[in-house]
C-alpha positions as a Markdown table, in Angstrom:
| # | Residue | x | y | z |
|---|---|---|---|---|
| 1 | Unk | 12.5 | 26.2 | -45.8 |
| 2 | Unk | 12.2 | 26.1 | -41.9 |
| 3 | Unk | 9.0 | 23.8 | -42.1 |
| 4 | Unk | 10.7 | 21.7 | -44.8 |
| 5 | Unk | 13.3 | 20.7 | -42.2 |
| 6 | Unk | 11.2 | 20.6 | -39.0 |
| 7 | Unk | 8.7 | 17.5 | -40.6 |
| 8 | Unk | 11.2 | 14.8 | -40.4 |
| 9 | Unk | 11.6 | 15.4 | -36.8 |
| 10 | Unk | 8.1 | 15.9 | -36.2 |
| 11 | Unk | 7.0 | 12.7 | -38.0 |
| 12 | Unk | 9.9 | 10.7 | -36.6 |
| 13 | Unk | 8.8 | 12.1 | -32.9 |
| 14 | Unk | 5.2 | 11.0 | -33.7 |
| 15 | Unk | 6.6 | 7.4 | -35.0 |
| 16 | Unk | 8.7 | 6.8 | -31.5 |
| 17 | Unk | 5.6 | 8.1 | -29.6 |
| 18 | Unk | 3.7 | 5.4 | -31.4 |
| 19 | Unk | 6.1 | 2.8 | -30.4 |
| 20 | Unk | 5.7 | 3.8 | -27.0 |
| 21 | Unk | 1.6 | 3.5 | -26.6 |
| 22 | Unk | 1.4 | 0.8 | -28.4 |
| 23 | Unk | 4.1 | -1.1 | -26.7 |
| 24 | Unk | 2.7 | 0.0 | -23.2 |
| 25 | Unk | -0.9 | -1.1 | -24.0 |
| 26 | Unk | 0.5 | -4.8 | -25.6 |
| 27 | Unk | 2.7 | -5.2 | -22.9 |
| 28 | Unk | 0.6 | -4.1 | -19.7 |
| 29 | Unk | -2.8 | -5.8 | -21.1 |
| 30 | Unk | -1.8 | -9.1 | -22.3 |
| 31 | Unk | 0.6 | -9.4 | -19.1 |
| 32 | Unk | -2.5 | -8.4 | -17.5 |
| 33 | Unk | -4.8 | -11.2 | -19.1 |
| 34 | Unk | -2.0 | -14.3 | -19.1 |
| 35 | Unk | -1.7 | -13.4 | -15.0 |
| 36 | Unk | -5.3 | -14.1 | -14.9 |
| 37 | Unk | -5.4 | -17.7 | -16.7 |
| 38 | Unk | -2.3 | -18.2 | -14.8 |
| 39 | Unk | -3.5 | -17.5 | -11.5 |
| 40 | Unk | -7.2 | -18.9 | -11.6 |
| 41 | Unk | -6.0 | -22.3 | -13.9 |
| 42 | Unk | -2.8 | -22.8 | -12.8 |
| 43 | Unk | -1.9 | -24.7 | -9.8 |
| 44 | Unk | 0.6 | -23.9 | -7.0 |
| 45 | Unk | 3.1 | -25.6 | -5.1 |
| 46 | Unk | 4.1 | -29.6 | -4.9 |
| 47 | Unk | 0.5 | -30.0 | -3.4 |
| 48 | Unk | -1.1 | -28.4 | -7.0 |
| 49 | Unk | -2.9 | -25.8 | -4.8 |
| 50 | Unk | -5.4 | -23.7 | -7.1 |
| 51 | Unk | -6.4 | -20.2 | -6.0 |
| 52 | Unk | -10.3 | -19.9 | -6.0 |
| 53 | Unk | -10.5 | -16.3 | -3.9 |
| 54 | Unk | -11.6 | -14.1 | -7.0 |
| 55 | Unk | -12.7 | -11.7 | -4.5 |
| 56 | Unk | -9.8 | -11.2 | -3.5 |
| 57 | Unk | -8.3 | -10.4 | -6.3 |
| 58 | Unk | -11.0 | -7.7 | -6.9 |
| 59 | Unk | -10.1 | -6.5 | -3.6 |
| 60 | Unk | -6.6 | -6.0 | -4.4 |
| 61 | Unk | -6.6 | -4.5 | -7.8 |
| 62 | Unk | -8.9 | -1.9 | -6.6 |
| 63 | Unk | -6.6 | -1.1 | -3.4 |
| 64 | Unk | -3.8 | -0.3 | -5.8 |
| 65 | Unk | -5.9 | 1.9 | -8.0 |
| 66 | Unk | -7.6 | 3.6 | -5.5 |
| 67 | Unk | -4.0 | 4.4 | -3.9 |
| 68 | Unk | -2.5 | 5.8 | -7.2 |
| 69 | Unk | -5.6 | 8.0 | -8.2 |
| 70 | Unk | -5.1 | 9.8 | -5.2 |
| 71 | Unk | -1.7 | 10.0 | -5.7 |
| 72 | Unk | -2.7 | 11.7 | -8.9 |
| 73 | Unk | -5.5 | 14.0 | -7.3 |
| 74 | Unk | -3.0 | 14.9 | -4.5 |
| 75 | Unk | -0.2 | 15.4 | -7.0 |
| 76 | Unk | -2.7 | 17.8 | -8.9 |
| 77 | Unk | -3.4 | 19.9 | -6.2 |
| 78 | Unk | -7.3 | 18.7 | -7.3 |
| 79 | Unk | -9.9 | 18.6 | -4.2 |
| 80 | Unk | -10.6 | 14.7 | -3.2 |
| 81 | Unk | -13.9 | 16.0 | -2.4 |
| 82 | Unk | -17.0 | 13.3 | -3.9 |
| 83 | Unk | -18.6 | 15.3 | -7.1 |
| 84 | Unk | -21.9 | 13.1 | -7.4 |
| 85 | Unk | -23.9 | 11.7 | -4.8 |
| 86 | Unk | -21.3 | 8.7 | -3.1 |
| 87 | Unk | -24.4 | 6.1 | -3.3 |
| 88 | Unk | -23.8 | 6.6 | -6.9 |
| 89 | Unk | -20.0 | 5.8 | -7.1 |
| 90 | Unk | -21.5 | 2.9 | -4.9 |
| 91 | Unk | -23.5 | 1.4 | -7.4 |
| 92 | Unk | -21.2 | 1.5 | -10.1 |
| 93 | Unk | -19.2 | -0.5 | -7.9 |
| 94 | Unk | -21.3 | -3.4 | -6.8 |
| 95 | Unk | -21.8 | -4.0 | -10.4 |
| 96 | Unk | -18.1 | -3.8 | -11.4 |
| 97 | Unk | -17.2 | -6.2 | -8.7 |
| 98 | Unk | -20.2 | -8.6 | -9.7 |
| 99 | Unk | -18.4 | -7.9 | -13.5 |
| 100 | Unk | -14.6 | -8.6 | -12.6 |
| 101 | Unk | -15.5 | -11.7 | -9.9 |
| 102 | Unk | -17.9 | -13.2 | -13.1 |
| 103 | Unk | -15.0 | -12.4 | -15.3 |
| 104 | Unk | -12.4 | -14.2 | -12.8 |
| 105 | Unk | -14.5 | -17.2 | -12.0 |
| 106 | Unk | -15.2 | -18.1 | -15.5 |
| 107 | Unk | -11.7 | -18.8 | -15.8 |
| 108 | Unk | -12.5 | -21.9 | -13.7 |
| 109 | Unk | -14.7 | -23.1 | -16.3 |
| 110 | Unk | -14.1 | -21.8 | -19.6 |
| 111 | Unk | -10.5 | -21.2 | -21.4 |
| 112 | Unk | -9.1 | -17.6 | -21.8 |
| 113 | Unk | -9.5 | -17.6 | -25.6 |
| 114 | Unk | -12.8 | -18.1 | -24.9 |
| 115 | Unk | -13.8 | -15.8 | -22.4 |
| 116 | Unk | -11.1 | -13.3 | -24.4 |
| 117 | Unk | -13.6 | -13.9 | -27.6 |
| 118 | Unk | -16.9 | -13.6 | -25.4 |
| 119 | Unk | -15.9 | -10.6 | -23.7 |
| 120 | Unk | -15.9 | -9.0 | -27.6 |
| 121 | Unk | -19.7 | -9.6 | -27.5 |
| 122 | Unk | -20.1 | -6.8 | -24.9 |
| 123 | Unk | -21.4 | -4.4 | -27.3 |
| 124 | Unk | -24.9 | -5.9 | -27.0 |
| 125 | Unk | -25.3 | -5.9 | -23.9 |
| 126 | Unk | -24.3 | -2.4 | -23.9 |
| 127 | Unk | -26.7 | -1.4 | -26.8 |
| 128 | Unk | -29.8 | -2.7 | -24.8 |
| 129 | Unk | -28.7 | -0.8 | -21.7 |
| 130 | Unk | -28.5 | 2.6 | -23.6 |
| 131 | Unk | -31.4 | 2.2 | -24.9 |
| 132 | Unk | -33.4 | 2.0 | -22.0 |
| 133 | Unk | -31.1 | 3.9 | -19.7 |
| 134 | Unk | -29.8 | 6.3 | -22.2 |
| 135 | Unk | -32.7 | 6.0 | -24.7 |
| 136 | Unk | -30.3 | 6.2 | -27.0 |
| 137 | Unk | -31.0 | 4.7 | -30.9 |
| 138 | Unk | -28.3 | 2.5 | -32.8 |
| 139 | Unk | -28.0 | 2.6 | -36.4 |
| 140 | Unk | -29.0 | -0.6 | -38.5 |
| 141 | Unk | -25.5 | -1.0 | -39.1 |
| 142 | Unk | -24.2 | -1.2 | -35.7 |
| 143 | Unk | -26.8 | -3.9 | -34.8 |
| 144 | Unk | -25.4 | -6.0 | -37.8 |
| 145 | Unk | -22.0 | -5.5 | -36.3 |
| 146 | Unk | -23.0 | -6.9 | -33.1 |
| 147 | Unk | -25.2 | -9.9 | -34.5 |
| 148 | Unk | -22.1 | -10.9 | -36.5 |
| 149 | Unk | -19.8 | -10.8 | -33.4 |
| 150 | Unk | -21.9 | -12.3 | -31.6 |
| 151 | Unk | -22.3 | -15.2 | -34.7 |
| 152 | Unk | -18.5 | -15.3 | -34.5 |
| 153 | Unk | -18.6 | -16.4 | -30.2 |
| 154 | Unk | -21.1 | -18.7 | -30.5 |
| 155 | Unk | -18.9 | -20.3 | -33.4 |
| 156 | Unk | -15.9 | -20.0 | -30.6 |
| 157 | Unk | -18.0 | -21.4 | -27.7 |
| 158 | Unk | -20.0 | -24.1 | -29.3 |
| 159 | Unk | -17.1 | -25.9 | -31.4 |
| 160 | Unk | -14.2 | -26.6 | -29.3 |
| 161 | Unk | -11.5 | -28.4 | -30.3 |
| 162 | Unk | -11.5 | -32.1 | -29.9 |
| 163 | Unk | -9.1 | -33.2 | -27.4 |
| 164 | Unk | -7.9 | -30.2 | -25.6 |
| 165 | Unk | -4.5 | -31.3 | -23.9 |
| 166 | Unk | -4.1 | -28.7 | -22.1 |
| 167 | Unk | -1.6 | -29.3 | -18.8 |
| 168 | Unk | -3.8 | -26.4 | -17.1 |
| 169 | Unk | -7.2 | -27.5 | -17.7 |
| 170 | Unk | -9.4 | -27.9 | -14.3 |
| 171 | Unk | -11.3 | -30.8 | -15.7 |
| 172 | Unk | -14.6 | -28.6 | -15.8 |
| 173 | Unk | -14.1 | -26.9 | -19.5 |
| 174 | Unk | -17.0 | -25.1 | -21.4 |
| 175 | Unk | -19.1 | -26.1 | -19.0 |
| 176 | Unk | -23.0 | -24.0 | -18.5 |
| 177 | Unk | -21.9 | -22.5 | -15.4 |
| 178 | Unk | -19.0 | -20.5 | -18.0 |
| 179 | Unk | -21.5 | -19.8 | -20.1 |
| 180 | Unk | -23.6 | -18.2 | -17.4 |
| 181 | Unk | -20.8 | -16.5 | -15.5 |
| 182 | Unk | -20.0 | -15.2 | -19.0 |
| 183 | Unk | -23.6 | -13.9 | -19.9 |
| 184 | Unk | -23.2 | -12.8 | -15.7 |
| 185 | Unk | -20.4 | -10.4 | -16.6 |
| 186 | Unk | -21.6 | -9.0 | -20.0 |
| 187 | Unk | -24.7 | -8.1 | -18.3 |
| 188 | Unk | -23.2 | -6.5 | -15.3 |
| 189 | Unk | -20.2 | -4.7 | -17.4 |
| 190 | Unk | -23.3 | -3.9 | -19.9 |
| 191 | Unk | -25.2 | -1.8 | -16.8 |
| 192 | Unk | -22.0 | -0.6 | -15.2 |
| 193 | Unk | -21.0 | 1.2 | -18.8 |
| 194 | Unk | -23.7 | 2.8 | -19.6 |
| 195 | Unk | -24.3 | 4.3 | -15.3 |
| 196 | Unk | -21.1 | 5.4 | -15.7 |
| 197 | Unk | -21.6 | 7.2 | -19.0 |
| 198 | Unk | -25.1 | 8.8 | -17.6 |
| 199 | Unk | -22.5 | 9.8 | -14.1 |
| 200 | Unk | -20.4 | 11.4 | -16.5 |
| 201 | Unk | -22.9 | 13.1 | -18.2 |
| 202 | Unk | -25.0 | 14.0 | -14.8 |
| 203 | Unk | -21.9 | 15.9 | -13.9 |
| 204 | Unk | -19.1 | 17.8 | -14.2 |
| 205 | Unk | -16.5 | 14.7 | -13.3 |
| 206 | Unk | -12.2 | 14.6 | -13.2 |
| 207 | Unk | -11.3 | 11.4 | -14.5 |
| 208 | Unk | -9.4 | 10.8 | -11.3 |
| 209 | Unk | -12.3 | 12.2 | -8.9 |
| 210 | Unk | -14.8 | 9.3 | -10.2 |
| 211 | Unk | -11.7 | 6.0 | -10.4 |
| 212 | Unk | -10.8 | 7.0 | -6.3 |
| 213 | Unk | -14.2 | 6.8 | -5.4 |
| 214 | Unk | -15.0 | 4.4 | -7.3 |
| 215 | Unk | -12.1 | 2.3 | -6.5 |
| 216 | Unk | -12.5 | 3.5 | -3.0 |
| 217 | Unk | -15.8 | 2.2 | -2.5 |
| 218 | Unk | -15.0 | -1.5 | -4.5 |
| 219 | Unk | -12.1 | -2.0 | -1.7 |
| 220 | Unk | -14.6 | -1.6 | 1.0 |
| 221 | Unk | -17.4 | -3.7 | -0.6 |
| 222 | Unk | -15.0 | -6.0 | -1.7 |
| 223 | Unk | -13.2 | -6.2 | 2.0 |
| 224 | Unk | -16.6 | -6.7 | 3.5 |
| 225 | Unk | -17.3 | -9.7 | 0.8 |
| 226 | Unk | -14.2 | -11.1 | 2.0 |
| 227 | Unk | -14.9 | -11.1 | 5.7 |
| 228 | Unk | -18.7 | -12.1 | 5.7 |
| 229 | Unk | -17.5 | -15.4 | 3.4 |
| 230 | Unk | -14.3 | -15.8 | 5.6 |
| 231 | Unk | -12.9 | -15.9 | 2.7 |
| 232 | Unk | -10.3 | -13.0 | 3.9 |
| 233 | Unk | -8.1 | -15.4 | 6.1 |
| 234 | Unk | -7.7 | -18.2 | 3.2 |
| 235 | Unk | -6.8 | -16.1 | 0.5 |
| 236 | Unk | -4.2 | -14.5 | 2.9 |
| 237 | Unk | -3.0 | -17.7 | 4.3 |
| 238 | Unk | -2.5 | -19.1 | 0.5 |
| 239 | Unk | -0.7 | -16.5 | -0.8 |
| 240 | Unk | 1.1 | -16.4 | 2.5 |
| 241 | Unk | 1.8 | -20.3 | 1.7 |
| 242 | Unk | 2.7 | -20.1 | -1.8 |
| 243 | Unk | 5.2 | -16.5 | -2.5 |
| 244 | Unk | 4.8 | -16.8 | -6.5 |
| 245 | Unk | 1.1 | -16.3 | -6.0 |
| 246 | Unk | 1.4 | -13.4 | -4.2 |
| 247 | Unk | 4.2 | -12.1 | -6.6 |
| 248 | Unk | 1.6 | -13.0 | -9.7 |
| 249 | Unk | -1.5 | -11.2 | -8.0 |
| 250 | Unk | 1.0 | -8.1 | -7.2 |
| 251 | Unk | 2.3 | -8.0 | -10.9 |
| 252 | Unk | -1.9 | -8.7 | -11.8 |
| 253 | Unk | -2.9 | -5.3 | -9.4 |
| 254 | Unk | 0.4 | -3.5 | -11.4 |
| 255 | Unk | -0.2 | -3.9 | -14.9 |
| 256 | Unk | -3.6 | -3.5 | -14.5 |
| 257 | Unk | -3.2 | 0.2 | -12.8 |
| 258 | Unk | 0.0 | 0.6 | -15.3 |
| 259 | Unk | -2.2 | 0.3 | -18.4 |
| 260 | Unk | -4.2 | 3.1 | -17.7 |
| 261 | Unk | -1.2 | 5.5 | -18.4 |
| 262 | Unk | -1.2 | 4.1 | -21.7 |
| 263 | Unk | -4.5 | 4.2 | -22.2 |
| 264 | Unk | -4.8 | 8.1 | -21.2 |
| 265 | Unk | -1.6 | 8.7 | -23.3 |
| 266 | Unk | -2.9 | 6.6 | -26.2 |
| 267 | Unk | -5.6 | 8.6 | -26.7 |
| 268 | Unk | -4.1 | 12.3 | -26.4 |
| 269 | Unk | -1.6 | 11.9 | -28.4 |
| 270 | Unk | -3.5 | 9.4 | -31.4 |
| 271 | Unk | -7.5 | 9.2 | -30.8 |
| 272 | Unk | -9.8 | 7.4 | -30.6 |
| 273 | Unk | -9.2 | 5.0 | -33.5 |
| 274 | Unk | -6.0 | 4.1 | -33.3 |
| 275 | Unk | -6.7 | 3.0 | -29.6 |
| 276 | Unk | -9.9 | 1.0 | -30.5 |
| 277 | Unk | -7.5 | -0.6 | -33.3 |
| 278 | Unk | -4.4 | -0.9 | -30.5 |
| 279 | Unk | -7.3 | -2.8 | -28.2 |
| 280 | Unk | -8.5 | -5.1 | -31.1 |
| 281 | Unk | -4.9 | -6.0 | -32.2 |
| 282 | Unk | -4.4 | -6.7 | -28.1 |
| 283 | Unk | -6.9 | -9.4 | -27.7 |
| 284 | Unk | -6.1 | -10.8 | -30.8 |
| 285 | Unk | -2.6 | -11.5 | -29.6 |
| 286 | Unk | -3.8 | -12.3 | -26.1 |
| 287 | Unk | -5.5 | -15.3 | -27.3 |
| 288 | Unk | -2.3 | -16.5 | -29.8 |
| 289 | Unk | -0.3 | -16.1 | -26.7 |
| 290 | Unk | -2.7 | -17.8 | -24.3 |
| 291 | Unk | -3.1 | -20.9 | -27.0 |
| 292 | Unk | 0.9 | -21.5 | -27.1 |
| 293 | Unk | 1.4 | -20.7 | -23.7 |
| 294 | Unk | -1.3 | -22.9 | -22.2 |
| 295 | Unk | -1.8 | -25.2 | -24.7 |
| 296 | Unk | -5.3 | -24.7 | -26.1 |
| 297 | Unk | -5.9 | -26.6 | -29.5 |
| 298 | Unk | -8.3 | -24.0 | -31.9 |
| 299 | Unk | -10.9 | -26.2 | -34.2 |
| 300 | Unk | -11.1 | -24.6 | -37.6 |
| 301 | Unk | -14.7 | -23.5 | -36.5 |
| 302 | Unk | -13.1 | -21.3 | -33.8 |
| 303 | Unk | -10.5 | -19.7 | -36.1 |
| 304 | Unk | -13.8 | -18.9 | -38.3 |
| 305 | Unk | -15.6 | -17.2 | -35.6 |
| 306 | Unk | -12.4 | -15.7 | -34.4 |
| 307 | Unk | -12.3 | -14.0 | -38.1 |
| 308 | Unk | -16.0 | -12.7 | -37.8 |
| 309 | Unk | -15.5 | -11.5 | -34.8 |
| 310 | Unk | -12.2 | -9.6 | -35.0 |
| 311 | Unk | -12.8 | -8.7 | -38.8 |
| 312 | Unk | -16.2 | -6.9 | -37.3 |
| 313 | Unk | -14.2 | -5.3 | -35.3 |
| 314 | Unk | -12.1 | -3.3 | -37.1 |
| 315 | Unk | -14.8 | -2.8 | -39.4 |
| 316 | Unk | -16.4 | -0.8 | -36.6 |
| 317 | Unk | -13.7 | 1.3 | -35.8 |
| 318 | Unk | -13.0 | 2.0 | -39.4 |
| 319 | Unk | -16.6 | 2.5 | -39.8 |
| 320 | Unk | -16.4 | 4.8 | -36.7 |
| 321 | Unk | -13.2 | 7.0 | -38.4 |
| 322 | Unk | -15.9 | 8.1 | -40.8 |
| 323 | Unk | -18.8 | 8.7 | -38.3 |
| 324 | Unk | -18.8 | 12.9 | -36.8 |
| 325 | Unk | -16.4 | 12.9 | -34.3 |
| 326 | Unk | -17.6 | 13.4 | -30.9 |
| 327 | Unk | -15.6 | 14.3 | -27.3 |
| 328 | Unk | -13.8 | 11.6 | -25.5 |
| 329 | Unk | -14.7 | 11.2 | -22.0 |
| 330 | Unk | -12.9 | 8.4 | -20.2 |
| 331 | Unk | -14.4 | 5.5 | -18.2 |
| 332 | Unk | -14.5 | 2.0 | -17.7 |
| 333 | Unk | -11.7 | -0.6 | -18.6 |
| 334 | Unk | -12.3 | -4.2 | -19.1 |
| 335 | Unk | -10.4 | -5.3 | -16.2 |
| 336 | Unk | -12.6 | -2.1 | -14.1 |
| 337 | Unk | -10.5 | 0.5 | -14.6 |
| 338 | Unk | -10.3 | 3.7 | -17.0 |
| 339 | Unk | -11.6 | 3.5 | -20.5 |
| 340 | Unk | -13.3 | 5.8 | -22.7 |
| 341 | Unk | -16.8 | 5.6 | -22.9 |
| 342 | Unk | -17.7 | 6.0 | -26.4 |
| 343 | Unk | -15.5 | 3.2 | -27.1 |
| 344 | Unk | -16.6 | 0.9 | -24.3 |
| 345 | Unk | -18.6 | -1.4 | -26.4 |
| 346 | Unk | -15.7 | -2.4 | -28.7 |
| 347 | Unk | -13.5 | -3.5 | -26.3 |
């Protein structure tokens, strides 16, 4: 009799926790990737400034970060001492800068539904590193997977829509220097993934030990970046210039660092799965929101491809739901913050 009444409550406390990761992640996320069409496409001011300091951006997403993971360490009472070798934190951040600055400056060139869609091809890129980092082996089934996503963003990249009236459009769209920025980032998100999951596995690493250093050592490479370009003074002075700039990249460095509660939650308290699924669903809607919002036109190629490649996608992580299930450990968002690991490639 006692367990008979104490499921309802149960299940209805699983449902509202439900609501609440998945309404985190949606919000956070596709805040997270509208702020970044906004700020790299759209101009500011009566003079129809446009912000071209992706640097800076890197720079100031990773200060925030950095801040509130040693918050959490603090909070913790947990030792802020390094746990691997800090050349090794290093590394992992020179490539996640070169990864985010690629990701942020194809935004001058390409639209967001398209980098959204290309970004989904970062499981091969991953595959190749772990098999010669890692030497790990892929099932047949998984390389079909990613030939079929892959299939699905070349039908996305290659058949644009005739006519794209887009307001926002910096008169340089689908050009080869997106494509290479693109194929810049996969690689670079490809080799910082799988280092990360060798650091991980190298040694006995807090969640919150590797993001500060990490973080830690991105704001200082990132800072030096600025300075050496003199970059540093411009960004300031624009943002300076133009308020709702610095208001977007301060929302930007927010959401970003906000998401990974929900991510950390999201996986708890659900899986795995269900946050693979949430992610899919998230990038899904990114792109609906960023074609109203912006005004990218879809040619019936690209809602072909955008069916391969999302349709592959859940069949991976319902294909995944049936494979032995193995031990979380967190890493590596696609905006450079915490993901985890074992799901990095469907992301």
């Amino acid at each position: 009799m006692v367990e008979r009444l104490s499921s309802p409550p149960l299940k209805e406390g699983m449902f509202w926790k439900g609501v609440f990761a998945v309404s985190g992640i949606m919000s956070t996320l596709v805040i997270y990737g509208v702020l970044q069409e906004k700020i790299m496409r759209v101009p500011y001011g009566e003079s129809k400034e446009y912000f071209s300091h992706s640097l800076f951006l890197v720079f100031c997403n990773r200060l925030m970060t950095s801040a509130v993971s040693a918050g959490a360490l603090l909070a913790s009472k947990k030792a802020l001492d390094p746990v691997a070798p800090v050349y090794k934190y290093c590394l992992v951040s020179v490539t996640n800068i070169l990864t985010t600055t690629c990701q942020y400056e194809a935004l001058k060139y390409v639209s967001f539904p398209v980098q959204t869609l290309a970004k989904c091809a970062k499981m091969i890129p991953v595959m190749l590193w772990s098999s010669v980092i890692l030497q790990k082996i892929y099932k047949a089934q998984d390389y079909f997977l990613a030939f079929l996503v892959m299939l699905g963003c070349a039908l996305f990249i290659l058949y644009p829509a005739a006519g794209d009236i887009s307001p926002y459009n910096r008169g340089r769209e689908s050009t080869i220097w997106g494509v290479l920025l693109m194929i810049g980032y996969l690689g670079f998100d490809g080799f910082t993934s799988t280092f990360q999951d060798k650091l991980f596995k190298g040694y006995d690493m807090e969640i919150h030990n590797q993001i500060f250093y990490t973080t830690l050592c991105s704001c200082i490479l990132s800072l030096t970046g600025l300075i050496l370009q003199g970059h540093l003074l411009n960004a300031t002075d624009f943002v300076a210039r133009h308020h709702d700039c610095f208001f977007d990249i301060a929302l930007l460095s927010t959401v970003a660092t906000t998401s990974q509660f929900f991510i950390s939650y999201t996986i708890r308290t659900f899986g795995a799965l269900t946050f693979a699924t949430i992610m899919t669903t998230r990038q899904l809607v990114s792109i609906l929101l960023s074609c109203i919002w912006f005004a990218h036109p879809l040619s019936w190629e690209q809602c072909i491809g955008a069916v391969i490649v999302f349709g592959s996608l859940y069949a991976k992580s319902y294909l995944g739901n049936k494979a032995p299930k193995k031990p979380t450990v967190e890493g590596r968002l696609e905006n450079g913050e915490s993901i985890p690991l074992n799901l990095k490639d469907s992301q």
